[in-house]
N, C-alpha and C positions, 0 to 999 in steps of 0.2 A: 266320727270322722277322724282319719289319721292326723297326724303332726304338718304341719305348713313347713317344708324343709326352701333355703335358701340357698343356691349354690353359685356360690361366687367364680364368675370365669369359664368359660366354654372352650377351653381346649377339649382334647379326647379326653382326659379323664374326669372333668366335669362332664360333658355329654354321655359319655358311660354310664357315670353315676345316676346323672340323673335320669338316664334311662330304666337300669335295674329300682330306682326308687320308685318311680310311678308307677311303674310292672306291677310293685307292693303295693301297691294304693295313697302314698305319699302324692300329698299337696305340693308342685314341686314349680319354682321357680327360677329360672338361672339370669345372671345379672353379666352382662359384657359388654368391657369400656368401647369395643370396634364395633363396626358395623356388621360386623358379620361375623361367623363362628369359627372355631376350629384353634383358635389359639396361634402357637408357633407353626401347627399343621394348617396351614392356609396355602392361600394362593394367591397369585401375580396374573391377571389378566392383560393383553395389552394386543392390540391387531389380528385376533385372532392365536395369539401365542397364549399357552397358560403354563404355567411356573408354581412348578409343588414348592411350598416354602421349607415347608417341615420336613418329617422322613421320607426317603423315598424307596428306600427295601422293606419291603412286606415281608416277615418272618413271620416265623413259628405260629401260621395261620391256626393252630388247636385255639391259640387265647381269644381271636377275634371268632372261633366259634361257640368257643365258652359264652361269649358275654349275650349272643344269640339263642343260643339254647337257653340259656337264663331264664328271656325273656321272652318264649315260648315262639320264638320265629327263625325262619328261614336264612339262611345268613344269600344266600343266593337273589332270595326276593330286594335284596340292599343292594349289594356287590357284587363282579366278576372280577372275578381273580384266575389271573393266569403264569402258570408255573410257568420259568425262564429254561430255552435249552442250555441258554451260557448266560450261566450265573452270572457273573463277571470277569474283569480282562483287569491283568495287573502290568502294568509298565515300569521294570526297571530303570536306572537313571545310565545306567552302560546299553540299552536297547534292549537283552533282554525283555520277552514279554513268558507270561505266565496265564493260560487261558484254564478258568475251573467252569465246568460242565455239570446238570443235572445230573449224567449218566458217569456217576464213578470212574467206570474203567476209561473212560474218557480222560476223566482228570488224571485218572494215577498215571497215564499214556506220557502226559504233559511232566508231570511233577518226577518225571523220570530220565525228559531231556535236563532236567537241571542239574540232579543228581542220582545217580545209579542206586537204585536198592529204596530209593524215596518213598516209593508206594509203599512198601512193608511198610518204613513208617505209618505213613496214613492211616493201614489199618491198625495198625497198634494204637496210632493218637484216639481213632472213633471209639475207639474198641472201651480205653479209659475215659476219653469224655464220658462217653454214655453210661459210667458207672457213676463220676457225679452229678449227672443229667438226672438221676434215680432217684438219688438223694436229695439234689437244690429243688426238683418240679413243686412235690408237694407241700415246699415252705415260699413260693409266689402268693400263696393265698392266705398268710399268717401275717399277725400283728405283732412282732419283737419287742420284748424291755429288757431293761440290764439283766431284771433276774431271772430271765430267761437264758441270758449268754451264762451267766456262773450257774445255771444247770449241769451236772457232770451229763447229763445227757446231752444236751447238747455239746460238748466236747465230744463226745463221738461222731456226731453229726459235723463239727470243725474238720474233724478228720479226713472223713469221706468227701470233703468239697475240698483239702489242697490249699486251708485257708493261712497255711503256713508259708508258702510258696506261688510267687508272682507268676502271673499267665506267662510271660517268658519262658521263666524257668520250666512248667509243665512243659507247655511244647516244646522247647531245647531240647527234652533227652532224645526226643522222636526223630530228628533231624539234621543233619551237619552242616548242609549249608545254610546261610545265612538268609539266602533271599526264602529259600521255605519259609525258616520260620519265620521272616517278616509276614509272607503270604499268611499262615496261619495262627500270627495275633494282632493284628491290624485292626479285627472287628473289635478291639477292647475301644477304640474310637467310635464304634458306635453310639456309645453311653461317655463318651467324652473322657478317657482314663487314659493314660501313656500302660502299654504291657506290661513296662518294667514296674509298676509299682503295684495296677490292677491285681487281685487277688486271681489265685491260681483256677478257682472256681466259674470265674468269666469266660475259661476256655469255650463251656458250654452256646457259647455264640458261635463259634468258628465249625463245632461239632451238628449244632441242629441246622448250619446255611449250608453241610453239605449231606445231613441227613435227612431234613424238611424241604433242603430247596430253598431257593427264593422266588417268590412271587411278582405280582405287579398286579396292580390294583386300576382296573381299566378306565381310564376316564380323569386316572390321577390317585395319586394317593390322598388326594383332597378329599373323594367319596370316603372316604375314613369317618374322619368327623359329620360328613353330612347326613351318614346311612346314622350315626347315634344320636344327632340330632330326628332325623325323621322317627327315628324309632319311640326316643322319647316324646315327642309330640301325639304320638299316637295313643300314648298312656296318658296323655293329659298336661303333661310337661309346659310351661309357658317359658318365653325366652324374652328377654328384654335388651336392647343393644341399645350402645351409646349411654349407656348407663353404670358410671364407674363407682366404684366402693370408694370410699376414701375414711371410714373407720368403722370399726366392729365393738357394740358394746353391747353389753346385759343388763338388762331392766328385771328385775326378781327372776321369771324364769322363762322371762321371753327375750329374745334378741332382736337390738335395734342397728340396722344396718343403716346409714348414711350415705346419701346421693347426691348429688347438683338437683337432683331432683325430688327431694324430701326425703326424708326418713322411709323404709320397709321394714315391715316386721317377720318376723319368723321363731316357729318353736326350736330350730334346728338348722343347722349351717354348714353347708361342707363347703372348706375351700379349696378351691383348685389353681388360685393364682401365687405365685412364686412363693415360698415360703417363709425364706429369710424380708421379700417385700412387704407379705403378711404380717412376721412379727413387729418390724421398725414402722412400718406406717400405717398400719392401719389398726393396731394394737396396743404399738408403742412399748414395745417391750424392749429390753437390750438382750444386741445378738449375741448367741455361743459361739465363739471362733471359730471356724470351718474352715476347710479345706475348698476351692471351688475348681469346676471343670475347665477346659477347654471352651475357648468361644472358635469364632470363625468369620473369613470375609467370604460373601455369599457374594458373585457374578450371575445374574441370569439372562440369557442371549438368545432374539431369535433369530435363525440366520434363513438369508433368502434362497438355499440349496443344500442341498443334504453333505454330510459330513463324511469321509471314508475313513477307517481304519477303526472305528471307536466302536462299541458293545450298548449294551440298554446302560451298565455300568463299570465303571472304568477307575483305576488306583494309581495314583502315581508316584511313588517314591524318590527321594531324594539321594545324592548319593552316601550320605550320611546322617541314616533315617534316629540312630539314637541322638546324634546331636541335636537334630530338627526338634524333638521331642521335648530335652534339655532346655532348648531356645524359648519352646511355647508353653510347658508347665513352670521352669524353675529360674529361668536366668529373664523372664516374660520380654522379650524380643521375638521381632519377624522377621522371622530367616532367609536370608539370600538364599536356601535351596528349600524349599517349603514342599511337605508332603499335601495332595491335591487329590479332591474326587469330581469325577465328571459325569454327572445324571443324562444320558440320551435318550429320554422316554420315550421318542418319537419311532425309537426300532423297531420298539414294539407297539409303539399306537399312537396312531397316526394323529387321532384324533386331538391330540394338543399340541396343533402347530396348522395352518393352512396349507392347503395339498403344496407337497413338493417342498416345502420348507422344513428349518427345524428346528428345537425347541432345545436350550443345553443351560444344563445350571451345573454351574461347576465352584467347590467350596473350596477355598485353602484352609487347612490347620492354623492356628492364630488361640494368641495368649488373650485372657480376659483381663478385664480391666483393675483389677487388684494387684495397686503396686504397678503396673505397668510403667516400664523405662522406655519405650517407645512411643514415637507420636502417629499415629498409620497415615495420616497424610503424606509423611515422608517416602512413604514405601508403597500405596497402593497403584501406584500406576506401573512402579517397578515389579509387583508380587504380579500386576496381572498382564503386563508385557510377558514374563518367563514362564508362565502358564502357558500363556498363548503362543510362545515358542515350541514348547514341548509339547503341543496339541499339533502344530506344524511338522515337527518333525516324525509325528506317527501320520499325519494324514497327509503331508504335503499343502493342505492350504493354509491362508492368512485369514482368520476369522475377522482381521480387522474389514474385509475385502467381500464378506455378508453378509455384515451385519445391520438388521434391519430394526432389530427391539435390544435396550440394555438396560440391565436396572441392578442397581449392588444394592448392599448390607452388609453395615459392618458390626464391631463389638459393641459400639454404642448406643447401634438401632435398637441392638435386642434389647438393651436396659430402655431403651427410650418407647418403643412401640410394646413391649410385653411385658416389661417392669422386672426381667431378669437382674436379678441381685449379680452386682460387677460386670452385667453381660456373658455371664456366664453360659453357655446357650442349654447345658449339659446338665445344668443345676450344680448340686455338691459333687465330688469328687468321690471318683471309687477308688478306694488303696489298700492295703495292706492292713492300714490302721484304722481307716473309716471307709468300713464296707455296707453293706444293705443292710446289715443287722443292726446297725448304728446311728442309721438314716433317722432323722424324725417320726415319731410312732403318726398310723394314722389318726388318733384324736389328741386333743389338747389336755394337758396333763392338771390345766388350770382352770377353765372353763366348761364345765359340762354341758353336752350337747355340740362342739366344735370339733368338727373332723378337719382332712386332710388328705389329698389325693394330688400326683403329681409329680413329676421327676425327680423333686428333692424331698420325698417324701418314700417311705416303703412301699414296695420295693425296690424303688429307684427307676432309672430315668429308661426312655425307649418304650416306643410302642405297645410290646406285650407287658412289659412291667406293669406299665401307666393302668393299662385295660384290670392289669390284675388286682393292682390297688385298690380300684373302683369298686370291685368284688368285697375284698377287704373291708371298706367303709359300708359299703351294701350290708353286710354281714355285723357289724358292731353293732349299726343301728339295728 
């Protein structure tokens, strides 16, 4: 009989894991402190309303068919997923709006009232993305060490990714005005990084949401986590909630994990819960200095009538989006003009909201809790008055006027309810100098038999990373 694997924490890339394990024949057990799965990828239920916590842009769907195909099934038989015709809608802080479209010539239509000759950009920008799109794809599914970076080969492979040059600067040569290129490095905030410092290589996000598209995941992006949950169940996978780790130790060559509710044993451990919370508490190890992401104050509203002016997803920038930046990585202040997203999932499905109503989660950009000079009580009624000004003045109403469900989170939930080190929502920090190659490897350098899977782990943070990771650990063991 295979190995009894342990897997601490059921976000997506625990249920992943433990999906592709028990496919293998792995004994597999997953442990999680909530009552229910999915991790930071959860949901808010409340009157009928329901509220993705987690991601809410479905990318670069090949990895979520990777991890199906894996595991000899249907990704169809789990999920619908349905490509968006408008991707999303960008609001400048002068009125300008900036709408990108599935259908290209749509967009370059758009990115031409801004500026003359823009679209040649475009394709010039896809044209280079998609050479280090060539390059980065087939190193998603690799384990990095130092002496792999002082490989002269990989030096070449530095090359080809741009790893010299901040995503800024890549998209700047493509573009003159200003709001493009906000338009076209904004998604380094996917993965929690400011552009200016994100490595040039990140472009490849901005390149695959307009050559992949963007998705939406019907029913929520919540089905994420539920469809690798059901999957691993299927293999045999056991899940146990309300049941928190609180230390990791080795007994000759078996591991004993610690409960409130006794001790479990296992030949093999992957964890999937925060990593810098892994080593301080549950290891007890002292942390390597890091760099950490981006957090965020999270609004979720359901209003009693549908909203006008807004898309499935919506950007809003500030009118001075480098300062904003500044404010939330380096000077950790919240900004009197905050850059903001607004999720309106109900455009496209209906189903999470009761008829007629609607369902809107909308996040501000916000500094994590390291070092923090700010107090957010001081400022959360003001960050979510000015939101809700500038949702006024594209729609013409006052959401104060239907609202019928409201429920926030802020930087400290995430440290409090997910055990994110500083609240950081993003995990570590992508930059220049600590990029994905640098992340934490996924096993333990100390303990044989402990992996690691998760946003601050390799490949780094975001949906298809996470998924890829899970591959990665699949693969070690």
């Amino acid at each position: 009989m295979r190995d009894e694997i342990a897997v601490i924490g059921s976000g997506v890339g625990g249920l992943a894991a433990a999906a592709r394990l028990a496919k293998n024949g792995y004994r597999v057990s997953v442990y999680e402190k909530l009552d229910r799965c999915g991790g930071v990828a959860n949901i808010i239920e409340d009157k009928g309303f329901k509220f993705d916590t987690g991601p809410s842009l479905v990318m670069m769907p090949d990895f979520l068919e990777e991890i199906f195909q894996y595991c000899g099934e249907n990704l169809n038989d789990y999920l619908s997923l349905k490509i968006l015709d408008q991707s999303y809608k960008i609001f400048y802080a002068d009125g300008t709006q900036l709408n990108i479209y599935r259908d290209s010539e749509r967009t370059k239509e758009e990115i031409e009232k801004i500026e003359r000759g823009g679209s040649r950009g475009f394709d010039r920008f896809l044209q280079e993305a998609q050479g280090i799109d060539s390059v980065l794809r087939p190193l998603f599914y690799r384990c990095f060490s130092a002496g792999n970076m002082l490989s002269p080969k990989f030096w070449n492979i530095a090359a080809g990714l741009k790893m010299n040059k901040s995503y800024w600067q890549v998209v700047s040569k493509f573009f003159k005005s200003v709001k493009l290129r906000y338009a076209f490095t904004f998604q380094s905030l996917f993965v929690g990084a400011s552009p200016f410092s994100a490595p040039g290589f990140y472009s490849i996000i901005t390149y695959l949401d307009h050559r992949q598209k963007i998705f939406h995941s019907l029913g929520g992006t919540y089905q994420v986590p539920l469809a690798f949950r059901k999957m691993a169940e299927k293999f045999g996978a056991k899940l146990f909630y309300n049941q928190a780790i609180k230390n990791i130790r080795k007994q000759g060559s078996e591991f004993i994990l610690d409960t409130e509710r006794g001790a479990v044993k296992a030949d093999k451990v992957v964890v999937n819960a925060d990593y810098n919370y892994t080593q301080k508490y549950l290891l007890g190890r002292k942390l390597t200095p890091r760099k950490y992401s981006c957090s965020a104050m999270m609004i979720y509203l359901g209003l009693n009538r549908k909203i006008k002016g807004l898309g499935h997803h919506n950007f809003f920038f500030p009118a001075d989006w480098r300062k904003n930046l500044r404010e939330v990585f380096n000077t950790k202040l919240f900004s009197q003009d905050p850059f903001f997203y607004v999720y309106v999932p109900t455009v496209t499905d209906p189903s999470l909201s009761p008829a007629g109503k609607e369902t809107v989660c909308i996040l501000i950009l916000a500094p994590n809790l390291e070092n923090l000079r700010d107090n957010i009580e001081e400022h959360r009624e003001r960050l979510r008055n000015a939101v809700f000004s500038r949702i006024k003045d594209i729609s013409g109403q006052d959401l104060k006027d239907s609202l019928e469900v409201e429920h926030r989170f802020y930087p400290h939930d995430f440290r409090k309810c997910y055990n994110l080190y500083n609240g950081a929502t993003f995990g570590f920090s992508h930059n220049l100098v600590q990029d994905i190659f640098s992340l934490p490897k996924n096993y333990d350098h100390y303990l044989k038999g402990l992996y690691y899977v998760g946003g601050s782990t390799q490949p780094g943070s975001g949906l298809p990373s996470v998924i890829a990771g899970s591959r990665i650990v699949a693969d070690l063991l």
